[in-house]
C-alpha positions as CSV (number, residue, x, y, z in Angstrom):
1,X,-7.1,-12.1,6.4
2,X,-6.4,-9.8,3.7
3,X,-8.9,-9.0,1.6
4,X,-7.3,-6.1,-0.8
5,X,-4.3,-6.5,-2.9
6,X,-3.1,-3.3,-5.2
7,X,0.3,-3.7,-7.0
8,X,1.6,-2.1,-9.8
9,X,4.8,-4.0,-9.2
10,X,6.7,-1.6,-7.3
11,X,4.6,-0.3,-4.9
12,X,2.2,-2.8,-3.2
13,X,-0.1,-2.6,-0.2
14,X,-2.7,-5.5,1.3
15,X,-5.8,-4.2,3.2
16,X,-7.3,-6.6,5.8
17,X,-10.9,-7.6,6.5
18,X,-11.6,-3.6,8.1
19,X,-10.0,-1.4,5.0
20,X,-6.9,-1.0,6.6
21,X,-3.7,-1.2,5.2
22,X,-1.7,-4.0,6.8
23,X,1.4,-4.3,4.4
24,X,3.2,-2.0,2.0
25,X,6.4,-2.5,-0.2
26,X,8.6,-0.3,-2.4
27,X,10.5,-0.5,-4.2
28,X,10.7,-4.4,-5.2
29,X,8.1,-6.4,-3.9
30,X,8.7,-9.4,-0.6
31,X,11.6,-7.8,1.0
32,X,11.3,-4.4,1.2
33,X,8.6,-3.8,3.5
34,X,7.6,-1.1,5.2
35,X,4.7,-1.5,7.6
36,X,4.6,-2.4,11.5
37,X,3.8,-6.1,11.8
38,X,0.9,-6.6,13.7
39,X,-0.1,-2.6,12.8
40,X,-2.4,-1.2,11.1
41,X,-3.3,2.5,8.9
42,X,-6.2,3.0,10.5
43,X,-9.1,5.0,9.4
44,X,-11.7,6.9,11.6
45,X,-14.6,9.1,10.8
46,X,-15.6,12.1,12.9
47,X,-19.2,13.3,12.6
48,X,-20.9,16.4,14.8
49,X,-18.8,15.3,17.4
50,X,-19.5,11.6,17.5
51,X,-16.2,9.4,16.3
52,X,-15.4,5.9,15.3
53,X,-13.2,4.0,13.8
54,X,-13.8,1.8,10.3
55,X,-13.1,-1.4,12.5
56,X,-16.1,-0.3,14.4
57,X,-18.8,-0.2,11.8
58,X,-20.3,-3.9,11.3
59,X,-22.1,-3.4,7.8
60,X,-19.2,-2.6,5.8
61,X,-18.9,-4.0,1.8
62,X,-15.5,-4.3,0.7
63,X,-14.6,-5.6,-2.7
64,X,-12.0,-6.0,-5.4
65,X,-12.5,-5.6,-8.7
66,X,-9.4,-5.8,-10.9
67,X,-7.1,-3.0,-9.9
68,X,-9.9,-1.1,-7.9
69,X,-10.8,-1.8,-4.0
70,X,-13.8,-0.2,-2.8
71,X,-15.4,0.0,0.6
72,X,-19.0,1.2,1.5
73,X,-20.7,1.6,5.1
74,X,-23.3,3.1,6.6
75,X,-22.9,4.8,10.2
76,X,-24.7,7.9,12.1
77,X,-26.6,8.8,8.9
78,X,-23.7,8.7,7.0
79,X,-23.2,6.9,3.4
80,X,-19.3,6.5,3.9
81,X,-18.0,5.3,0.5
82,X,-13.9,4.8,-0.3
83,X,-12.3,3.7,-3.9
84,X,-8.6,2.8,-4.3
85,X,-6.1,2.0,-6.9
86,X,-2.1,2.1,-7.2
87,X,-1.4,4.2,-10.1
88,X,0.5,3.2,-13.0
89,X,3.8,4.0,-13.4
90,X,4.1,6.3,-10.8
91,X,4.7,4.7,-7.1
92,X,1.4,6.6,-5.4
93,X,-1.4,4.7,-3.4
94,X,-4.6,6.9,-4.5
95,X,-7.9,7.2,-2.3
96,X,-11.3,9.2,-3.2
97,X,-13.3,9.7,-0.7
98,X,-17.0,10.3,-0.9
99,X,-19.2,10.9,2.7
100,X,-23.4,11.5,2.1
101,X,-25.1,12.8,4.9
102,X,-25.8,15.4,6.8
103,X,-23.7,17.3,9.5
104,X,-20.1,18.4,9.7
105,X,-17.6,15.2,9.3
106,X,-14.0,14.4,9.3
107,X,-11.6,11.8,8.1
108,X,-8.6,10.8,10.2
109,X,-6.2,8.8,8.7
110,X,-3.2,6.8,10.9
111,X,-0.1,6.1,9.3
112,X,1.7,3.3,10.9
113,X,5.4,3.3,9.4
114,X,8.1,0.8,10.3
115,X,10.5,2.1,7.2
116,X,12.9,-0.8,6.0
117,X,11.4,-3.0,8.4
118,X,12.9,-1.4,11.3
119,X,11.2,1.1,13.8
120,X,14.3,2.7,15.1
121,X,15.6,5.9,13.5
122,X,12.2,6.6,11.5
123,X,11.2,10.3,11.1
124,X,8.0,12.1,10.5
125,X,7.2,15.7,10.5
126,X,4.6,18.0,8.6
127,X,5.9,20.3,6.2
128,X,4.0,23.0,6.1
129,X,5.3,24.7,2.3
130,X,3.7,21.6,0.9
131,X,1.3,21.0,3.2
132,X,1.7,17.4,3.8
133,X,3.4,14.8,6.3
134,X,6.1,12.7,5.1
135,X,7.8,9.8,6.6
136,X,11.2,8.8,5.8
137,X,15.0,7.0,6.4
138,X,17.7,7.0,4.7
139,X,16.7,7.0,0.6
140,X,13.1,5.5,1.8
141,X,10.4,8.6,1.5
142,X,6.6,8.4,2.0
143,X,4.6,11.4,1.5
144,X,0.8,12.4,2.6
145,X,-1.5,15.2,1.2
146,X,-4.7,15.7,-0.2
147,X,-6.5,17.3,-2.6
148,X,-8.3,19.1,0.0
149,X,-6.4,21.0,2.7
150,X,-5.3,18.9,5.8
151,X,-7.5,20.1,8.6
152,X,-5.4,18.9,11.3
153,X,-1.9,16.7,11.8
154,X,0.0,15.1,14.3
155,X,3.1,12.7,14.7
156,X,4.6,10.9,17.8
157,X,6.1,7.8,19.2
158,X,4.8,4.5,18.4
159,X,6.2,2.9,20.9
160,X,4.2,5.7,23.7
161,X,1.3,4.8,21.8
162,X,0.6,8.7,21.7
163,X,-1.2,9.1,17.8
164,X,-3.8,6.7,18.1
165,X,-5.3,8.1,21.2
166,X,-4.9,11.5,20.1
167,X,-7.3,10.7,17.0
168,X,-10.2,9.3,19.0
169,X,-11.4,12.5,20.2
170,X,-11.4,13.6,16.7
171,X,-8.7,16.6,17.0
172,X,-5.1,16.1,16.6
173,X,-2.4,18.1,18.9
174,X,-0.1,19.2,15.4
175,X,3.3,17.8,16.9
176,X,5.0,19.1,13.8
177,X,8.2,16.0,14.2
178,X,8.8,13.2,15.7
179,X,11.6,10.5,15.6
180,X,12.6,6.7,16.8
181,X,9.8,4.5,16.8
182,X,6.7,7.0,14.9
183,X,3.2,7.3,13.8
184,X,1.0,10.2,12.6
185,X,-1.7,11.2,11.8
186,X,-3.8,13.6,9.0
187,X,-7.4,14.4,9.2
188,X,-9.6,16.1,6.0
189,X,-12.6,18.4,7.0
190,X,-14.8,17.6,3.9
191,X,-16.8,15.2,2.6
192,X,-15.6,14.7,-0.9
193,X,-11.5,14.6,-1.5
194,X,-8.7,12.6,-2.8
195,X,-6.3,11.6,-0.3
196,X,-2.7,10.2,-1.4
197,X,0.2,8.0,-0.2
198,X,3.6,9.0,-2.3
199,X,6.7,7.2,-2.4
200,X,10.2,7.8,-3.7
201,X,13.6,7.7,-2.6
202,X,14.3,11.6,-1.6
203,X,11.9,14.7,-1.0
204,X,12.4,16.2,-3.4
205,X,10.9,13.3,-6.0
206,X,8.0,12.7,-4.1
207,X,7.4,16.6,-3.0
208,X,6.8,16.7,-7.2
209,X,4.6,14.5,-6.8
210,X,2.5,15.6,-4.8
211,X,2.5,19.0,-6.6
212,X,1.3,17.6,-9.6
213,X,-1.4,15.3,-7.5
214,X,-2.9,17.9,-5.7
215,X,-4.5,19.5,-9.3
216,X,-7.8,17.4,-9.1
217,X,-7.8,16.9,-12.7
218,X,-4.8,15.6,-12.8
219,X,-5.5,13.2,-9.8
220,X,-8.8,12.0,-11.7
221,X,-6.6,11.1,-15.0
222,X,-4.5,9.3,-13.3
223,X,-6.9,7.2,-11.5
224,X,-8.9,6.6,-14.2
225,X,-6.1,5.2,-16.6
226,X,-4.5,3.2,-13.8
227,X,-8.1,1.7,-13.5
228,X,-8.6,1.1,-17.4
229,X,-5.2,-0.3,-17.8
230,X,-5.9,-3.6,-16.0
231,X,-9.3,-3.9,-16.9
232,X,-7.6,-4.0,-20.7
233,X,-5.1,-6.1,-19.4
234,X,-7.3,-8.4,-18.7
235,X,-10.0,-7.8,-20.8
236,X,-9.6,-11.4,-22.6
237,X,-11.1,-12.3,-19.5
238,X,-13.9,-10.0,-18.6
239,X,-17.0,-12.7,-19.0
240,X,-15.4,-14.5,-16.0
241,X,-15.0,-12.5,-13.1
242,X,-12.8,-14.8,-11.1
243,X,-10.1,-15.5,-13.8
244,X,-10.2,-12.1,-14.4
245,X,-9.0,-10.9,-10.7
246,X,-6.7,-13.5,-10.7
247,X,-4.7,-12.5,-13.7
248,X,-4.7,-9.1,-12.4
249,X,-3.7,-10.5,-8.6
250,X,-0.9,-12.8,-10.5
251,X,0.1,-9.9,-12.6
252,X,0.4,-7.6,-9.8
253,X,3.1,-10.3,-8.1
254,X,5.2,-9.9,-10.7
255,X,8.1,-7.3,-9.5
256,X,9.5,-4.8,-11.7
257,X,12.5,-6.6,-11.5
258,X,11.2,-10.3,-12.7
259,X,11.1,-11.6,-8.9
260,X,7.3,-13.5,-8.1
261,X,6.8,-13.2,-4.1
262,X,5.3,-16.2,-2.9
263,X,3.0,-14.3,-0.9
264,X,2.8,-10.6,0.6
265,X,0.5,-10.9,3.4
266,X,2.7,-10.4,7.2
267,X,0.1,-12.2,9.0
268,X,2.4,-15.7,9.2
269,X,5.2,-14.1,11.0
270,X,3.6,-14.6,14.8
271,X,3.8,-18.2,13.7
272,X,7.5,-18.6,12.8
273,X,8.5,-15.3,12.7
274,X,8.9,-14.9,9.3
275,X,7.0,-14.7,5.9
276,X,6.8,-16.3,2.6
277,X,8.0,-12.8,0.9
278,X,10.9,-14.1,-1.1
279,X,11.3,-15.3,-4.1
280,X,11.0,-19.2,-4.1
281,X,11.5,-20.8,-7.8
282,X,9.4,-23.4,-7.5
283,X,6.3,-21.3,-6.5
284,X,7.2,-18.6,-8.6
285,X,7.9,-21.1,-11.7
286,X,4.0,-22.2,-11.0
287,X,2.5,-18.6,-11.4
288,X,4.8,-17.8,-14.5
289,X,3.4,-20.8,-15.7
290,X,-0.3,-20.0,-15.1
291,X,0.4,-16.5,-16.8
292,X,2.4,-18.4,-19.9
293,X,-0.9,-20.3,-20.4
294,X,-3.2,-17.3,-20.4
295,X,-0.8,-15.5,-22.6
296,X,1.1,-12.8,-20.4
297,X,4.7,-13.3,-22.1
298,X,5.8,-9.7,-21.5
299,X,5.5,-10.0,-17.6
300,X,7.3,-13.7,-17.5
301,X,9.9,-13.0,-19.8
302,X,10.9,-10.5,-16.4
303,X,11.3,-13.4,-13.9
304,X,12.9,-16.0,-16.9
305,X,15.7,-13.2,-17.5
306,X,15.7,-13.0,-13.6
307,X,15.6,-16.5,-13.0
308,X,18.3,-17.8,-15.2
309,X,21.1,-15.6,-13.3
310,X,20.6,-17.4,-10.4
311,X,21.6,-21.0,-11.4
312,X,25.3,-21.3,-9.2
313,X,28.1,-23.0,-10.7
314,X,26.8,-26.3,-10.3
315,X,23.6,-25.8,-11.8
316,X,21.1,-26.1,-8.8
317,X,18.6,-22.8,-7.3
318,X,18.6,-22.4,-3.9
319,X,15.1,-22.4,-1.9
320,X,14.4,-19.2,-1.8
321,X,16.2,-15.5,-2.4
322,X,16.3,-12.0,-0.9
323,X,15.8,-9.0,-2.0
324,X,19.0,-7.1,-1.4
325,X,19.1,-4.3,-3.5
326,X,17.2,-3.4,-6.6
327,X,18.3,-5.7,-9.4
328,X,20.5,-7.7,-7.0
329,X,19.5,-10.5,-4.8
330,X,21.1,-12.8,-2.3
331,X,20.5,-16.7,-1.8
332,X,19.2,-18.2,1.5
333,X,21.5,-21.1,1.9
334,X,19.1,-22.8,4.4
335,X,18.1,-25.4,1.4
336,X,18.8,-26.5,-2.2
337,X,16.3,-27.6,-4.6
């Protein structure tokens, strides 16, 4: 089950039922995936030597409201408290964290990559100039930093299972690289911080990035407007809580390049080993439709322009397309409509 869903249309991620993040995309949303199916970015707290992980802790709140996921638990004396948002424009998942309590804690975070939704020939190493652990393949970058200094880092193999085990005692070994099949692993010594997911297509565009992020007030801004925007955005429907998350769920479908997903969450593959993340006209024509009738002509008018390119020669859609490249996609020729 997934119960977050932050888009900004180009960079998207789905959080299941513990906080963790279970499917990303960038740059165009369905096809471009980038997460380990069955995986997850786990999160674990450390506390005066006692450690566990979010999945752990039974009392957890988790809720969605607009753009904005927040979590809140309670473990070992500890008032654990997470917000979230994707920022707009910029590609950038964005995480405050906030831990009351007394003691000494730290967070952990696992990163569970599978870049271009393949595990072979990933990389991941911590750079120390910028302080931060990337992830990347080929023009596919992920970044990870702080506002805070990262305490500890490590990376390995996936496929050893060597990160995850390494967390659980609450210190990481710092194996600067790693490459193949990867995971890693950050943790922050502090109670208070923003943490940060960057993408981009080379270092160099998400090391600027980061750069800028890491200036708190800047980080702050940023999260604040990204908030405000979609509350505006759907301010027409702010008496009525549920149409008002689903114009912003909806909204957050629609990809920066007119294509409407049918649906982002992985969970179906171990069914029929495959998902519903393409672009399927028929579904796709009953969101734009939903969002024609509340009024959101500037996001349609992105999968009309799309849509009408795709007619063939004969005047029929296929069932469903992939994304190939951006701006470019590819018919499955499994069924007509």
């Amino acid at each position: 089950m997934r119960t977050v869903f932050l888009s900004n249309g180009s960079l998207a991620l789905l959080y299941d039922e513990n906080y963790y993040i279970r499917d990303i995309y960038y740059p165009l949303l369905g096809q471009h995936h980038h997460h380990s199916f069955g995986g997850r970015f786990k999160i674990g707290i450390w506390h005066d030597g006692r450690f566990t992980w979010l999945e752990n802790i039974g009392n957890k709140e988790i809720k969605l409201s607009g753009s904005r996921a927040e979590l809140n638990a309670y473990w070992d004396g500890l008032n654990i408290h997470m917000e979230d948002t994707v920022l707009i424009p910029q590609p950038v998942l964005v995480k405050h964290v906030s831990i009351k309590g007394p003691g000494f804690v730290r967070v952990i975070f696992y990163h569970d990559f599978k870049l271009n939704d393949y595990e072979a020939g990933d990389t991941a190493f911590y750079d120390p100039s910028l302080d931060a652990v990337f992830h990347y393949k080929g023009n596919t970058w992920f970044g990870i930093a702080s506002t805070n200094p990262i305490y500890e880092y490590t990376t390995g193999r996936r496929d050893l299972n060597v990160v995850l085990p390494d967390c659980e005692d609450g210190t990481l070994s710092k194996n600067p690289i790693a490459q193949g099949s990867v995971a890693s692993a950050v943790s922050i010594a502090s109670p208070e911080f923003y943490y940060f997911m960057v993408a981009g297509d080379n270092y160099e565009r998400v090391m600027r990035l980061i750069i800028e992020l890491r200036n708190r007030s800047n980080v702050e801004t940023y999260f604040r407007r990204s908030v405000n925007y979609w509350n505006n955005v759907a301010s027409e429907y702010g008496d009525d809580e549920l149409a008002s998350q689903s114009i912003v769920v909806l909204l957050g479908h629609v990809g920066i390049n007119g294509s409407i997903p049918a649906s982002l969450d992985t969970s179906i593959i171990k069914f029929n080993l495959d998902t519903y993340g393409y672009l399927w006209p028929r579904d796709a024509a009953f969101a734009a439709m939903a969002l024609d009738m509340a009024g959101y002509y500037t996001f349609t008018k992105r999968f009309y322009t799309l849509i009408f390119k795709l007619f063939g020669g004969e005047g029929f859609l296929f069932q469903k397309y992939n994304q190939a490249v951006p701006g470019l996609y590819m018919a499955s020729v499994d069924c007509q409509e």
